[in-house]
C-alpha positions as CSV (number, residue, x, y, z in Angstrom):
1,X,0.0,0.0,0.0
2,X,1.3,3.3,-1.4
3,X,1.8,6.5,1.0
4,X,-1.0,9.1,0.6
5,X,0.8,12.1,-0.9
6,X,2.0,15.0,1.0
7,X,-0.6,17.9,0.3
8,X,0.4,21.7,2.0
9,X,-2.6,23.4,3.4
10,X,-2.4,27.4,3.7
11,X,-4.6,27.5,7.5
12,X,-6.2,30.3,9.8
13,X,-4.8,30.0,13.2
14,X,-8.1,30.3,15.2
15,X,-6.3,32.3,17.8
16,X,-4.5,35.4,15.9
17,X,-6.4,34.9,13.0
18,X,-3.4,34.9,10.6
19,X,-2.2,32.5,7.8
20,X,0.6,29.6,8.1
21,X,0.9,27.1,6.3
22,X,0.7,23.1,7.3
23,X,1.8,20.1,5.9
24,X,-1.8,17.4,5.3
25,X,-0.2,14.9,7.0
26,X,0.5,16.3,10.4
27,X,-2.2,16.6,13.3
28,X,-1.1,19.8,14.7
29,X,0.8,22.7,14.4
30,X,2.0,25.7,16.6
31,X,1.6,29.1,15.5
32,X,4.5,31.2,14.6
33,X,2.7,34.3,15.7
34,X,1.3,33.7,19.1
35,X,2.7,30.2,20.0
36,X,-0.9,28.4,20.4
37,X,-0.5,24.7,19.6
38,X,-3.7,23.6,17.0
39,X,-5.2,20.5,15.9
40,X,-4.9,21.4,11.6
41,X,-8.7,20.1,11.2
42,X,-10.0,22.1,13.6
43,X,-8.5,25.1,11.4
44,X,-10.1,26.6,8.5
45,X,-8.3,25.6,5.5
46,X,-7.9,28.9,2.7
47,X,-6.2,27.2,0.5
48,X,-4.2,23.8,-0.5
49,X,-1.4,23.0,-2.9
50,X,0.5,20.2,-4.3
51,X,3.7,21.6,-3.7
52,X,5.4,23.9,-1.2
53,X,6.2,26.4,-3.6
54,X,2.8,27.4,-4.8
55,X,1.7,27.3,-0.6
56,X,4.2,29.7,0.2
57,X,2.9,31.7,-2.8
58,X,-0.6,31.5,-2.2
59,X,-0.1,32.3,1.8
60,X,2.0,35.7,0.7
61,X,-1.2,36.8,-1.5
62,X,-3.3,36.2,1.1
63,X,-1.0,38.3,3.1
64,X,-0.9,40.9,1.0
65,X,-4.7,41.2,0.3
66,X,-5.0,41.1,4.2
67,X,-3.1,44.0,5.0
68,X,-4.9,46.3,2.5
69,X,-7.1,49.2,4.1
70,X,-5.1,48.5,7.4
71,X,-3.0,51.2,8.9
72,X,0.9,50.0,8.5
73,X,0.8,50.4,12.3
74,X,4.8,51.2,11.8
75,X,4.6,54.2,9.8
76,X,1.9,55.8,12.3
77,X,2.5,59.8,13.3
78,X,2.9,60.9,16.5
């Protein structure tokens, strides 16, 4: 019996809200950003690829699109 092949899932951490990305065949994953430890199918899944390549890529657009119409909190006047 073959091994299922390895799929890369771009997820919402449920805690921060923001976008890692997860490999199918794990069962959790800590996020980067606030350190909360997850179970990946409890997550909503944005997006899923074949490859890490086109994850990676998809998770910057997403990124991207997220951080338009926010203030860049690091450019703020005082």
């Amino acid at each position: 019996m073959s091994k299922p092949k390895r799929h890369y899932l771009v997820v919402e951490c449920s805690n921060c809200k923001r976008f890692l990305l997860a490999p199918s065949d794990q069962k959790t994953r800590t996020c980067p950003y606030c350190e909360k430890r997850q179970i990946i199918e409890n997550l909503r899944v944005e997006a899923h690829s074949e490859n890490a390549k086109e994850a990676r890529l998809v998770l910057q657009q997403l990124k991207i699109q997220g951080r338009r119409g926010k203030p860049d909190s690091s450019n703020s006047e005082r």
